[in-house]
VMD Tcl script that builds the backbone (N, CA, C; Angstrom):
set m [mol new atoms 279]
animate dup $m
set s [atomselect $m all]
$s set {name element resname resid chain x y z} {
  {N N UNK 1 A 135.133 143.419 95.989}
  {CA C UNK 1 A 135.536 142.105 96.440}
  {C C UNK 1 A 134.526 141.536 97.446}
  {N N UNK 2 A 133.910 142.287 98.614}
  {CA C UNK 2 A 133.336 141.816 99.125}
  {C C UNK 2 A 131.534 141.587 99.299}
  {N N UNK 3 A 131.408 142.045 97.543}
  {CA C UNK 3 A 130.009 142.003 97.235}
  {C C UNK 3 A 130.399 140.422 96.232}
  {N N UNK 4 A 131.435 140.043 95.562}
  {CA C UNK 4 A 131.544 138.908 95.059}
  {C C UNK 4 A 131.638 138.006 95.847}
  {N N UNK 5 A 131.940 138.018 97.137}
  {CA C UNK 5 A 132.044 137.356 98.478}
  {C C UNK 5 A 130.517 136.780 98.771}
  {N N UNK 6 A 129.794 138.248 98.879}
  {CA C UNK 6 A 128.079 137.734 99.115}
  {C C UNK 6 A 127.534 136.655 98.146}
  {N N UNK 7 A 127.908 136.716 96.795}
  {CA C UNK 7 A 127.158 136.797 95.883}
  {C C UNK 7 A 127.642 135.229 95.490}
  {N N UNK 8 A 129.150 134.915 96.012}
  {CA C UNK 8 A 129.048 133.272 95.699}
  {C C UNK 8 A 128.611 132.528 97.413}
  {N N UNK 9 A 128.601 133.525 97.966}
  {CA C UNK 9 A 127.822 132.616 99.369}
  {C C UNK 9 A 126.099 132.215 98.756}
  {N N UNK 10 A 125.774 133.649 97.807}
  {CA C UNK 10 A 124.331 132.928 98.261}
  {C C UNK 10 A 124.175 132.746 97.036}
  {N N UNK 11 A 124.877 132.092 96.076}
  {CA C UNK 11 A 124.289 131.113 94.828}
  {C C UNK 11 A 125.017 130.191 95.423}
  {N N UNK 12 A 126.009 129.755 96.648}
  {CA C UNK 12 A 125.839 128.848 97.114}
  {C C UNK 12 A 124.600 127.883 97.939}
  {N N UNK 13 A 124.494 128.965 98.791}
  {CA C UNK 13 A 123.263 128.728 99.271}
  {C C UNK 13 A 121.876 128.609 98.786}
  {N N UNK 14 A 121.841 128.865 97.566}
  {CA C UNK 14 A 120.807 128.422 96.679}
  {C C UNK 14 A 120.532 127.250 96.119}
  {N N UNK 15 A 121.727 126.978 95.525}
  {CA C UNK 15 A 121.872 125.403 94.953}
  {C C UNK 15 A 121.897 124.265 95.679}
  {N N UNK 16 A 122.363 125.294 97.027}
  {CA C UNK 16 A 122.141 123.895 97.824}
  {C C UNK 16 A 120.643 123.345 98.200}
  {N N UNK 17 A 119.987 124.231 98.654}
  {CA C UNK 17 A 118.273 124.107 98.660}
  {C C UNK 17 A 118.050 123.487 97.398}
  {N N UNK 18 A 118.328 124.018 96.387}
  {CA C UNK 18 A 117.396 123.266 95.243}
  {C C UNK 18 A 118.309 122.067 95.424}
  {N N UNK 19 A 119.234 121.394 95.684}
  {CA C UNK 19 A 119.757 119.991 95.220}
  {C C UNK 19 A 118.932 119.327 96.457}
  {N N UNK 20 A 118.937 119.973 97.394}
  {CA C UNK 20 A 117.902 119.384 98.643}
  {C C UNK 20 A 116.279 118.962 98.054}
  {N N UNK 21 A 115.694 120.241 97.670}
  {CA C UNK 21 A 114.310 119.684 97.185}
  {C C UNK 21 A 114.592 118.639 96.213}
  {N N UNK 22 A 115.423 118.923 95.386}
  {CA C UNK 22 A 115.894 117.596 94.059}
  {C C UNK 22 A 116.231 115.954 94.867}
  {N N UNK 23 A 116.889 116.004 96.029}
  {CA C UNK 23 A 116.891 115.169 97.223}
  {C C UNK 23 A 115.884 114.348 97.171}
  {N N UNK 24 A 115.033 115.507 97.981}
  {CA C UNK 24 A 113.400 114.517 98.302}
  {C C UNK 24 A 112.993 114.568 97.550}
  {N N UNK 25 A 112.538 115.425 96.304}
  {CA C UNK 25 A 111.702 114.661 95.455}
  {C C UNK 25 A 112.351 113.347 94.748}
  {N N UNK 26 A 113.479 112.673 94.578}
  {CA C UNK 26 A 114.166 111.423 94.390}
  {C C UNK 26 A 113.449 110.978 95.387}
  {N N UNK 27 A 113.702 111.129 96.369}
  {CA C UNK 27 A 113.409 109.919 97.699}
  {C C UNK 27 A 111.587 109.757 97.836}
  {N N UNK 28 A 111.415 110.919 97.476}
  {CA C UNK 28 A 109.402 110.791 97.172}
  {C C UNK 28 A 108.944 109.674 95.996}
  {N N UNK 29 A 109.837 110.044 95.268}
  {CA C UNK 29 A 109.539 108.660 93.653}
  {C C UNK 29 A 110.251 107.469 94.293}
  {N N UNK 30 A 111.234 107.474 94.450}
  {CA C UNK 30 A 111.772 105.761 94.761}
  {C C UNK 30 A 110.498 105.055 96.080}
  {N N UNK 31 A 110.420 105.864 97.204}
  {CA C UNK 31 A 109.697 105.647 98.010}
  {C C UNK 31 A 108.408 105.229 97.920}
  {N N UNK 32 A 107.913 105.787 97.300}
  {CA C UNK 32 A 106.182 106.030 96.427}
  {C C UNK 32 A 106.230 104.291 95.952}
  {N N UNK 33 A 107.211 104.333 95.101}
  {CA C UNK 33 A 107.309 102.956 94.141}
  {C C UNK 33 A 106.580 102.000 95.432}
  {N N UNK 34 A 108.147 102.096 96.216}
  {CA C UNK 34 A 108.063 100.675 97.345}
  {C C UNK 34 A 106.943 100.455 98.057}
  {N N UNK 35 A 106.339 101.644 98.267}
  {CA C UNK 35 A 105.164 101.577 99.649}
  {C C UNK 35 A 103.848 101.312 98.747}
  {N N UNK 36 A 103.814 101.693 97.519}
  {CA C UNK 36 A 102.614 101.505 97.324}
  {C C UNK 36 A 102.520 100.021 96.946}
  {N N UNK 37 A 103.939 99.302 96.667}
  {CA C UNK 37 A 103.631 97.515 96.482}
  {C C UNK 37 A 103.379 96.872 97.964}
  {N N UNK 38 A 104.204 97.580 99.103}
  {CA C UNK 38 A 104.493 96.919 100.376}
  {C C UNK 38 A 103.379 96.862 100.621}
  {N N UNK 39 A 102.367 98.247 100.792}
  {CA C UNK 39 A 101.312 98.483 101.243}
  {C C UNK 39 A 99.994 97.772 100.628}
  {N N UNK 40 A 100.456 97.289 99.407}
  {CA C UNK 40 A 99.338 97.241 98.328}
  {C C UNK 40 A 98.356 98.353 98.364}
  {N N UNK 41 A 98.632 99.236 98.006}
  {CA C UNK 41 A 97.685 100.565 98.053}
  {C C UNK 41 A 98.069 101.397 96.660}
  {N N UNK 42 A 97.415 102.217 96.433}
  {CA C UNK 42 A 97.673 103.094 95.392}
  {C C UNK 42 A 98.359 104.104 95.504}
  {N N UNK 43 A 99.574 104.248 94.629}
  {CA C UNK 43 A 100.163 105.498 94.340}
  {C C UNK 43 A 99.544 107.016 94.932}
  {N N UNK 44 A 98.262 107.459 94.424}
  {CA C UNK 44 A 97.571 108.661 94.795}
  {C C UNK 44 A 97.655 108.151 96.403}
  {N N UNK 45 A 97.016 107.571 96.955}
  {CA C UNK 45 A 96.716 107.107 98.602}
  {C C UNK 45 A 97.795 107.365 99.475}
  {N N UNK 46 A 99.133 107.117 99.064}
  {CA C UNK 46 A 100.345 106.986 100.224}
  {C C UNK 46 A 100.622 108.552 100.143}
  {N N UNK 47 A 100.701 108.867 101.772}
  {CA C UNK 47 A 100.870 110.242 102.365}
  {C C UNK 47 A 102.766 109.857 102.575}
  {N N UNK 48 A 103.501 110.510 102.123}
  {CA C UNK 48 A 105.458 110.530 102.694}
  {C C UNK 48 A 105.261 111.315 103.410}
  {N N UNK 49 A 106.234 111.126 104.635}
  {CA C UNK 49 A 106.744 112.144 105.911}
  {C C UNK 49 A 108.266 112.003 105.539}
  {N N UNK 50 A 108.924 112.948 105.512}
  {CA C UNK 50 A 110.498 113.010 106.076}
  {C C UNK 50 A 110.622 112.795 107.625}
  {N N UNK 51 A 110.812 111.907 107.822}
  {CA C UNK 51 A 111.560 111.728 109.735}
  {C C UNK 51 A 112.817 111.994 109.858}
  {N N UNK 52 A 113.980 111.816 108.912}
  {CA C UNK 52 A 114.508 111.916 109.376}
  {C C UNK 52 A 115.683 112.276 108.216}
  {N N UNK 53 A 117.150 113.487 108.026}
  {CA C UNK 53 A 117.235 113.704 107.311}
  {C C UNK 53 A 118.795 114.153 107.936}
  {N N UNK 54 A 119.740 114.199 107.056}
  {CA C UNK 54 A 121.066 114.703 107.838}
  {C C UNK 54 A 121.640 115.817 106.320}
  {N N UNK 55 A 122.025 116.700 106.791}
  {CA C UNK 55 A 122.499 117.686 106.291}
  {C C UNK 55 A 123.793 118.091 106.032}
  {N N UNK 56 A 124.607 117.911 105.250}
  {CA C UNK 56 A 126.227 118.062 104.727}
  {C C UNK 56 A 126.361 119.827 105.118}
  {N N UNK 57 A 126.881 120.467 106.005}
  {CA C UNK 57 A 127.559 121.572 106.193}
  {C C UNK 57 A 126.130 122.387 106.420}
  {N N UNK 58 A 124.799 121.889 106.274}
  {CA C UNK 58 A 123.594 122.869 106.610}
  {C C UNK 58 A 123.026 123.433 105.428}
  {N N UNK 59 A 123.580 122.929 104.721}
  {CA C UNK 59 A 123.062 123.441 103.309}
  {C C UNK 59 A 122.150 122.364 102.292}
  {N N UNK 60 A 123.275 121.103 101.859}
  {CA C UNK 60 A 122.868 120.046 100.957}
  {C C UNK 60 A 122.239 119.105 102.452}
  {N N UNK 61 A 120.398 118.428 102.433}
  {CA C UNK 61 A 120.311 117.626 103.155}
  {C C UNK 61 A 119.658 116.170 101.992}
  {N N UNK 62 A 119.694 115.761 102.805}
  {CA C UNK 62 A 119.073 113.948 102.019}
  {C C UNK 62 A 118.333 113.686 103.401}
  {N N UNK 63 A 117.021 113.060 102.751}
  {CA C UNK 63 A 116.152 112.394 103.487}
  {C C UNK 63 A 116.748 110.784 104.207}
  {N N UNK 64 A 117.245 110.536 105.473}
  {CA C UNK 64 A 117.603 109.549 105.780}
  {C C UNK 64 A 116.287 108.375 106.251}
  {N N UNK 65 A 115.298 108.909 106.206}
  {CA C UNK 65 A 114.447 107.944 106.797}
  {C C UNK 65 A 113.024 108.781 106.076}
  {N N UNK 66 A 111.609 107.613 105.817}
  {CA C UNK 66 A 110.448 108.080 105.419}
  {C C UNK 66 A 109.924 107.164 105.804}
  {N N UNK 67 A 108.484 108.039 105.959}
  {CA C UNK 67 A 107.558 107.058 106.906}
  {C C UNK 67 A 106.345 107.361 105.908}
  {N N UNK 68 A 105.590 105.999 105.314}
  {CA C UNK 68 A 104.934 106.162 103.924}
  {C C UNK 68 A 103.445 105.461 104.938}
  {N N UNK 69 A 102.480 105.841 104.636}
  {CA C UNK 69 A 100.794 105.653 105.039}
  {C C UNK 69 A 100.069 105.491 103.884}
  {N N UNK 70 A 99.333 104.657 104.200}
  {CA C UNK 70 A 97.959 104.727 102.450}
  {C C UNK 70 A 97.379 103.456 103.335}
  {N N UNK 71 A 96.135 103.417 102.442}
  {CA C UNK 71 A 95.423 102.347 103.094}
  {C C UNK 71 A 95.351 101.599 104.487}
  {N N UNK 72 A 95.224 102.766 105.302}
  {CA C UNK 72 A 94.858 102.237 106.747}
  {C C UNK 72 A 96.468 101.506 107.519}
  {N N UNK 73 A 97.567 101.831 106.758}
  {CA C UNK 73 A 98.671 100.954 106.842}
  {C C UNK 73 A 99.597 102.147 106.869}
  {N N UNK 74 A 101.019 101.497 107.564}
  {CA C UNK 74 A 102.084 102.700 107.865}
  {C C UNK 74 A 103.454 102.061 107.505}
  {N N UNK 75 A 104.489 102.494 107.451}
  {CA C UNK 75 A 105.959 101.632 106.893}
  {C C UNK 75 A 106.797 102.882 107.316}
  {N N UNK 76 A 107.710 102.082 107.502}
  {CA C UNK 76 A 109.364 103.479 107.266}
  {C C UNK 76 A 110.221 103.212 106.678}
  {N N UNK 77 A 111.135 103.691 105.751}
  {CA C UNK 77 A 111.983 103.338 104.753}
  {C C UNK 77 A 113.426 103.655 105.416}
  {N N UNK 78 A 114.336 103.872 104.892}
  {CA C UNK 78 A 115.665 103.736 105.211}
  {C C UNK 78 A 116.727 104.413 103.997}
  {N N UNK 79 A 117.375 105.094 104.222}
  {CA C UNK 79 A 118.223 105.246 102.584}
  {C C UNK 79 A 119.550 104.236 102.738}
  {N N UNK 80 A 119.742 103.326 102.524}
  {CA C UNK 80 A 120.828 102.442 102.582}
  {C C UNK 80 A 122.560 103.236 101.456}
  {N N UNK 81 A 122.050 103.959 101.035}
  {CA C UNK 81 A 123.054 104.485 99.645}
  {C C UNK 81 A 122.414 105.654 99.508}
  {N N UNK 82 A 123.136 106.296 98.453}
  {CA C UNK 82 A 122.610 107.283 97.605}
  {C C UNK 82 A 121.415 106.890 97.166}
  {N N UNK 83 A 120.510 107.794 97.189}
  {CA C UNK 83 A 118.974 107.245 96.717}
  {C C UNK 83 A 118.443 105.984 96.636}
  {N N UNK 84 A 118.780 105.272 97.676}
  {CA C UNK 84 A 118.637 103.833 97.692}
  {C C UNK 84 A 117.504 103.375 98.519}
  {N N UNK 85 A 116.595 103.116 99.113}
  {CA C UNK 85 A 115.610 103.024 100.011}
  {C C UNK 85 A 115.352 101.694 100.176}
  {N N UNK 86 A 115.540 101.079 101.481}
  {CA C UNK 86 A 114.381 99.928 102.282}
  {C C UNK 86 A 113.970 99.717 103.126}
  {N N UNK 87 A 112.818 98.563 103.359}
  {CA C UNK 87 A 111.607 99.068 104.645}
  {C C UNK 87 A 112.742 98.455 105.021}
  {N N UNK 88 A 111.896 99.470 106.677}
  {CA C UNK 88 A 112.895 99.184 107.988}
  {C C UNK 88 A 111.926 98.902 108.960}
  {N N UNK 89 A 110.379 98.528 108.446}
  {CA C UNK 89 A 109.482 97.835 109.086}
  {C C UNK 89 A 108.587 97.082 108.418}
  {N N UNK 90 A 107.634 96.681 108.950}
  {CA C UNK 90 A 106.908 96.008 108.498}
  {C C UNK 90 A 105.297 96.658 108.575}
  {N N UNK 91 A 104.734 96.257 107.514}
  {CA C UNK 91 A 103.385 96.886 107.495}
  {C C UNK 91 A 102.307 96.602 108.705}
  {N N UNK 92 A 102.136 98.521 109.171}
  {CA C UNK 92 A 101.606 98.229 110.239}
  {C C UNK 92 A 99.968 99.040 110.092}
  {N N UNK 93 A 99.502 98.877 111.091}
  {CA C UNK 93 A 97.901 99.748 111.199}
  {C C UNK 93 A 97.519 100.700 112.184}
}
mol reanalyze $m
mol bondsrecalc $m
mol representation Tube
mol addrep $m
């Protein structure tokens, strides 16, 4: 009993990481989209940062905020929704 105990803690704890990386990489593509029009810069060029990110029980997190760079220029995004993203600045240098 208490090896089935371990064993759904940590395929809990597994899935939750991968739905996390599955997270940001969503928030890396939606993001990517926006910054590289905001920025007018190219796709390859924009560097993403996670700033800022909140975590359901420590396990499942979502990126709440990204801060996108390319072309000499900087922005931060916002998740308004589920995978939803908008600037929450304006293009800076």
């Amino acid at each position: 009993m208490k090896n089935l105990l371990i064993l759904a803690l940590c395929t809990a704890f597994i899935s939750g990481c991968a739905t996390s990386e599955g997270n940001w990489k969503q928030a890396q593509a939606t993001v990517i989209e926006l910054a590289s029009f905001d920025l007018n810069c190219p796709k390859d060029q924009i560097k993403l940062t996670k700033l800022n990110e909140i975590c359901n029980g420590g396990v499942q997190c979502r990126a709440k905020s990204v801060g996108a760079e390319g072309c000499g220029k900087r922005m931060r995004y916002v998740e308004l929704s589920m995978g939803q993203y908008a600037a929450n600045t304006k293009p800076a240098e």
